[in-house]
C-alpha positions as CSV (number, residue, x, y, z in Angstrom):
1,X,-17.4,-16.8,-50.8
2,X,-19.8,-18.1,-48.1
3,X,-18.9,-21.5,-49.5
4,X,-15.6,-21.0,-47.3
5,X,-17.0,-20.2,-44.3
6,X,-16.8,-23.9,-42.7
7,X,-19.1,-24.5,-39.4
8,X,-16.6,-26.8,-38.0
9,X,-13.7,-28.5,-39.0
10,X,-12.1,-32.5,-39.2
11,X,-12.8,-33.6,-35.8
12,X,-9.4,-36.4,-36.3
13,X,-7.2,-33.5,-38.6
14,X,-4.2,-31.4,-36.6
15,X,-6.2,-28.6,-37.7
16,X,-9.6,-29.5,-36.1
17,X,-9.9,-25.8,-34.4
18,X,-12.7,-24.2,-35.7
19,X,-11.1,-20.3,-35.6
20,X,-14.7,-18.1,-35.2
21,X,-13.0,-15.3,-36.1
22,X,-12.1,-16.2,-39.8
23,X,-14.0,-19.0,-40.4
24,X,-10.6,-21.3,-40.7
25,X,-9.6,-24.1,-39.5
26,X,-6.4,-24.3,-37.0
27,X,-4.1,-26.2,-35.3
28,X,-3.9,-25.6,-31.3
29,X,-0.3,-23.9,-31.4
30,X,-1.6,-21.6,-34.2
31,X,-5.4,-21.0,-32.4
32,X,-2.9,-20.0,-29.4
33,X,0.2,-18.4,-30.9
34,X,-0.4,-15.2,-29.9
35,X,-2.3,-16.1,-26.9
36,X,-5.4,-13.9,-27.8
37,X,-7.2,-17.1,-28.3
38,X,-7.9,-20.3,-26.9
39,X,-8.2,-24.1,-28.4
40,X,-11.5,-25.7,-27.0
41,X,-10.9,-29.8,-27.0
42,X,-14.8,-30.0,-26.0
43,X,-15.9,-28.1,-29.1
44,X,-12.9,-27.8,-31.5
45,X,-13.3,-24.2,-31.9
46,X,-10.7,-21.3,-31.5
47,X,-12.7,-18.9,-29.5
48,X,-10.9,-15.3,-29.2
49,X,-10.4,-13.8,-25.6
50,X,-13.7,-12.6,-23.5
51,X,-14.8,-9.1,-23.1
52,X,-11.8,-7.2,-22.1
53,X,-9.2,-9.5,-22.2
54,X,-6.8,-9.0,-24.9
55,X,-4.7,-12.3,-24.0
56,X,-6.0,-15.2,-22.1
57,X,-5.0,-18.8,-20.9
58,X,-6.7,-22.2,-20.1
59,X,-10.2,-20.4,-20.6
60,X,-11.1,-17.1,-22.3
61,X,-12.2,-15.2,-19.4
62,X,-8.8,-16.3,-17.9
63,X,-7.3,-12.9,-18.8
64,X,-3.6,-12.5,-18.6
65,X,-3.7,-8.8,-20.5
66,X,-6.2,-6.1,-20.7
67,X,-7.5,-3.5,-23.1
68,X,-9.9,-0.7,-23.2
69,X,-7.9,1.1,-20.6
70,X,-8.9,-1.5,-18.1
71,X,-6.4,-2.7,-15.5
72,X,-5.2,-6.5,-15.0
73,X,-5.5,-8.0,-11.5
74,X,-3.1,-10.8,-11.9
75,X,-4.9,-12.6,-8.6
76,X,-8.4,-12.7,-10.2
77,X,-6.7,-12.8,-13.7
78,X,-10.0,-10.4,-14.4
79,X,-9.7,-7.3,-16.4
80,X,-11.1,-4.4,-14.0
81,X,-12.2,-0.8,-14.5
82,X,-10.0,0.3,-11.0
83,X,-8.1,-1.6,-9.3
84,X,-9.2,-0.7,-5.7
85,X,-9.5,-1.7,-3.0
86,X,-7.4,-4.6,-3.8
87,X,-5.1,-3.2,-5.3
88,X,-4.2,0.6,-6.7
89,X,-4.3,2.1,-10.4
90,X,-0.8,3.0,-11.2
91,X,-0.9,6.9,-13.2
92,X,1.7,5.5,-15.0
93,X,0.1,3.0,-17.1
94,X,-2.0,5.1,-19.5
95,X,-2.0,3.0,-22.5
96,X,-5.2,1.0,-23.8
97,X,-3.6,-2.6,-23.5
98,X,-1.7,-3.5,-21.2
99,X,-2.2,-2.1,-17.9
100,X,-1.9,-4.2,-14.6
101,X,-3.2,-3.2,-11.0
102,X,-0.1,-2.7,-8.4
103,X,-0.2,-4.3,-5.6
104,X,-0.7,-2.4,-1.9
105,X,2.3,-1.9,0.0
106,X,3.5,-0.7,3.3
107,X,0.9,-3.4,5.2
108,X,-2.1,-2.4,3.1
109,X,-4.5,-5.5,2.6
110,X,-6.6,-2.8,0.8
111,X,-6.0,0.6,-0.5
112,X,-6.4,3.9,-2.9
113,X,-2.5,4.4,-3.7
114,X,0.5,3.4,-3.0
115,X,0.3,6.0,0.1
116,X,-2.8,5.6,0.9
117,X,-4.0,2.2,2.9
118,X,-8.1,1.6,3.4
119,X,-7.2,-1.4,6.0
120,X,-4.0,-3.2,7.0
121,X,-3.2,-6.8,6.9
122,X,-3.2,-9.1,10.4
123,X,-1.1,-7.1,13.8
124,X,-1.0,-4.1,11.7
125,X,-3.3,-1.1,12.8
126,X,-5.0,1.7,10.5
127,X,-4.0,5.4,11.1
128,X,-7.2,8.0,10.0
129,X,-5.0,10.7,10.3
130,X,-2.3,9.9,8.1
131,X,-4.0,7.1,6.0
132,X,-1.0,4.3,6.9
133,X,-0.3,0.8,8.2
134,X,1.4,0.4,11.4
135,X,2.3,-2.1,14.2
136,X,1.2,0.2,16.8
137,X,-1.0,3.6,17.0
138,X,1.5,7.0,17.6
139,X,1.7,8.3,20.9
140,X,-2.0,10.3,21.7
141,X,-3.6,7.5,20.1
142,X,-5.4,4.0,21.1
143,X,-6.3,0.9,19.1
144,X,-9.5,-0.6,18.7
145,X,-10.9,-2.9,16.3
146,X,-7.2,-2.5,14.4
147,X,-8.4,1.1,13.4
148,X,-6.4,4.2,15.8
149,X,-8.5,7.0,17.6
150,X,-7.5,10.0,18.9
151,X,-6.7,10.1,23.1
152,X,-8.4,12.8,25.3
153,X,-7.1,16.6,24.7
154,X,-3.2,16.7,26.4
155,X,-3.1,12.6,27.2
156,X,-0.2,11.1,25.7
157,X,-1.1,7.0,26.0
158,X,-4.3,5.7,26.5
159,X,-6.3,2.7,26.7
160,X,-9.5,3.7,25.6
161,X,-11.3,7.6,25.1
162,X,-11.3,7.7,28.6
163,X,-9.0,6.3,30.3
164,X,-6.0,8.3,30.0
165,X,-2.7,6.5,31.1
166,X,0.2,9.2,30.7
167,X,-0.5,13.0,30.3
168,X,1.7,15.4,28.3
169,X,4.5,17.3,29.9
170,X,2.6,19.9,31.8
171,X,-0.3,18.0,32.8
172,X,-1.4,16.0,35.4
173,X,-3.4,13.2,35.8
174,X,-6.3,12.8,37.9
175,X,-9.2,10.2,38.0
176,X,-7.8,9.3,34.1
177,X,-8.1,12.5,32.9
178,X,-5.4,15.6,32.2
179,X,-5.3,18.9,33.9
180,X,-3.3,21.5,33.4
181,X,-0.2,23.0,35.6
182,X,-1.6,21.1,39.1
183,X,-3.9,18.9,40.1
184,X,-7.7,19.4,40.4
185,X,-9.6,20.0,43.8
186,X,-10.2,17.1,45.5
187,X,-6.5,15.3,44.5
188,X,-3.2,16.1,45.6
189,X,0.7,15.6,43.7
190,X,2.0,12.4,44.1
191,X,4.9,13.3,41.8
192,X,5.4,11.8,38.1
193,X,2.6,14.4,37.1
194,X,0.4,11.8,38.7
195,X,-2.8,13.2,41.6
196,X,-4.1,10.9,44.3
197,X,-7.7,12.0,45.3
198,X,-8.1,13.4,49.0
199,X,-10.2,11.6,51.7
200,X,-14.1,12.5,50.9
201,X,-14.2,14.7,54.1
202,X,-11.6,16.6,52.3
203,X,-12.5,19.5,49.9
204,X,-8.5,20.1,49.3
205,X,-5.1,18.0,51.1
206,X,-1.7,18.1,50.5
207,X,1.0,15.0,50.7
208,X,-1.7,12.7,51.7
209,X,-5.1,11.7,51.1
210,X,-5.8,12.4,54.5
211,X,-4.0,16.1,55.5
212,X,-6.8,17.7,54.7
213,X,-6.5,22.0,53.8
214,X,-10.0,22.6,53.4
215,X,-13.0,20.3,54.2
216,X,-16.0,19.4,52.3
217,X,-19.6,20.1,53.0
218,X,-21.0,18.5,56.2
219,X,-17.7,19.0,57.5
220,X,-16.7,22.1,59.2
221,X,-13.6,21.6,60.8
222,X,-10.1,20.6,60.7
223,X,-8.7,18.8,63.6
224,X,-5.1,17.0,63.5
225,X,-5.1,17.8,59.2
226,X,-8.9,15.7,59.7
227,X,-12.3,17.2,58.5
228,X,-14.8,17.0,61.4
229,X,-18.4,17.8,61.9
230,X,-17.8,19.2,65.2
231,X,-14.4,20.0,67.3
232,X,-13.9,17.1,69.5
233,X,-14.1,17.7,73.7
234,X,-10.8,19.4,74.9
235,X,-10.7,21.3,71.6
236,X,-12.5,24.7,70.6
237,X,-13.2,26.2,66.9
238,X,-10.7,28.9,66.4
239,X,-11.9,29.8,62.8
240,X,-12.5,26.3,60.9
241,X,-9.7,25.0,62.9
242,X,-10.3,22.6,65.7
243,X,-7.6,23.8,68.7
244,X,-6.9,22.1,71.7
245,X,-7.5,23.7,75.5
246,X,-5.6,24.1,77.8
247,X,-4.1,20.7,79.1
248,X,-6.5,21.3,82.2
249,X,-9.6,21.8,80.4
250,X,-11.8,19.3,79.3
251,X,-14.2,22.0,77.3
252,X,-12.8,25.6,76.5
253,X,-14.0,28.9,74.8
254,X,-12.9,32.0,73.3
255,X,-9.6,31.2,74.2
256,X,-7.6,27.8,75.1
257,X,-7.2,28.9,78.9
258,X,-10.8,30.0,79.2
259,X,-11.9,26.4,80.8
260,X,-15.8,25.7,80.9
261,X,-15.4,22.2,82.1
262,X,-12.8,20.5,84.0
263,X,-12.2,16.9,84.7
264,X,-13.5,14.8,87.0
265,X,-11.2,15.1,89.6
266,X,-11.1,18.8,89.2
267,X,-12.9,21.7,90.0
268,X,-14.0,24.7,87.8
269,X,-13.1,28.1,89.5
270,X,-14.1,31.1,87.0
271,X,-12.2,29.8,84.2
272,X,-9.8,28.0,85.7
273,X,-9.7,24.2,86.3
274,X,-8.0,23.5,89.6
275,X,-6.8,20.2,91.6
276,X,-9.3,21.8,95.2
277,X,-11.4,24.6,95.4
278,X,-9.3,27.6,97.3
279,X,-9.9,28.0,100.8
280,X,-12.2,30.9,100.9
281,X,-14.2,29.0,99.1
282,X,-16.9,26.3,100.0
C-alpha cells in the first residue's frame, strides 16, 4: 500500500537512491544498470531519462538513445525530430528506439542526404546544380561566397558573370564576352579564339587595330589602312578610298594625273604640273 511508497530513502545506506518510478530505494549501479536512468548525488533520487531519451548519461537530458521515432545526434547527445541540417535521417532506421542521425559526407558541413549537401566545410565550394561539395566550381562556372554560379551563355572559365576568361570551342572572345564563329564589329582575330578591338576611327580592321576596312562615323576615308576625315593634300577620294596623285601633283581630281595644283617650283599647264611653262606660252 501507500505505506510503501517511501519519499526518500537513507541518506548514509548503499541504497540511498530514491527510484521515482517505483517508489524504491536503489543503489547507483542498480538506478543505472540499464542506463535508462540516472543516480542524483545532490538529491538521492533515481530520476528516469528526459523526454525522448530512452538511455541517458551524467544527466537525464544527456541522451545516448532515442525513442518515439526520433533520431540521436551523438554531438548534441539530443534526441531530434530530423536530423538536418546537421546531419541527415538515414531511411534505414525505421524503428521507434534506436535511431541515430548520420553524419554529412563528401565535404558537407550541412545537408539533406547523403547526396545532397546544403553548404560545404572550409576551401570546399557548393554546386546548385548538382547539390555537391567540391574544391573548385566545373568548367562554365565561377565561385563567390563558396557557393558556384553559372558563366555567361558559351564562356567556359570566368571570373565573375561578366567577365568571361575562355570561350567554348567555336566562340570568340571580345571585350569579355562570347561571339559566335568570328569576332564582332569593331575587333579583329588575334588567334586563340581571342579579338582585339580596332582603333575608334575604325568601324571594321583586319590583323591590326589600326588596318582599318571600314571607318566609323566622322570618318570618311581610308588612307594608308587609316580612317580620315578628309583625304590628305596629294591624295584624292576614289570611292571612300584616299588615292595618291600623280607624283607631280600636289592636289588632283577625277583621276591621279588630272593635277589641280602643283608645287612650288612648278607650274600648272591644263592638268599637267611642269618644271617651266612651254614656250608659246607667257
Amino acid at each position: 500500500g501507500d505505506v510503501y511508497k517511501r519519499q526518500e530513502c537513507d541518506p548514509v545506506a548503499a541504497n540511498k537512491y530514491f527510484k521515482i518510478s517505483d517508489y524504491t530505494c536503489v543503489t547507483k549501479s542498480i538506478c543505472e544498470l540499464t542506463s535508462q536512468a540516472i543516480a542524483d548525488d545532490t538529491y538521492n533520487t533515481c530520476t528516469l531519462c528526459a523526454g525522448d531519451c530512452e538511455e541517458c548519461q551524467t544527466t537525464t537530458t544527456t541522451c545516448t538513445k532515442c525513442k518515439n521515432s526520433k533520431y540521436l545526434n551523438t554531438t548534441l547527445n539530443k534526441c531530434l525530430t530530423t536530423c538536418v541540417p546537421n546531419g541527415y535521417d538515414d531511411p534505414s532506421m525505421t524503428g521507434l528506439v534506436g535511431r541515430e542521425c548520420t553524419a554529412c559526407k563528401n565535404y558537407c558541413a550541412t545537408c539533406a542526404s547523403e547526396v545532397e549537401c546544403l553548404s560545404c566545410i572550409a576551401n570546399f565550394v557548393y554546386i546548385p546544380i548538382t547539390k555537391r561539395c567540391d574544391s573548385s566550381c566545373p568548367s562554365g562556372q565561377y565561385a563567390h561566397g563558396g557557393i558556384c554560379y553559372s558563366c555567361m551563355s558559351f564562356c567556359s572559365y570566368c571570373t565573375e558573370a561578366a567577365t568571361c576568361i575562355t570561350c567554348d570551342s567555336g566562340y570568340y572572345k571580345a571585350n569579355n564576352q562570347c561571339y559566335s564563329g568570328s569576332c564582332p564589329i569593331g575587333y579583329f582575330d588575334i588567334g586563340a579564339q581571342n579579338c582585339g578591338k580596332c582603333d575608334d576611327s575604325c568601324y571594321t580592321c583586319q590583323d591590326n587595330a589600326l588596318k582599318c576596312t571600314a571607318c566609323a562615323t566622322n570618318y570618311s576615308y581610308i588612307y594608308e589602312n587609316r580612317c580620315v576625315s578628309q583625304c590628305p593634300t596629294g591624295t584624292m577620294a576614289v570611292g571612300k578610298v584616299c588615292t595618291d596623285c600623280n607624283t607631280l601633283c600636289l592636289s588632283c581630281s577625277g583621276d591621279p594625273d588630272s593635277c589641280t595644283g602643283c608645287y612650288s617650283d612648278d607650274y600648272l599647264y591644263g592638268k599637267t604640273c611642269l618644271r617651266s611653262c612651254p614656250a608659246s606660252t607667257a
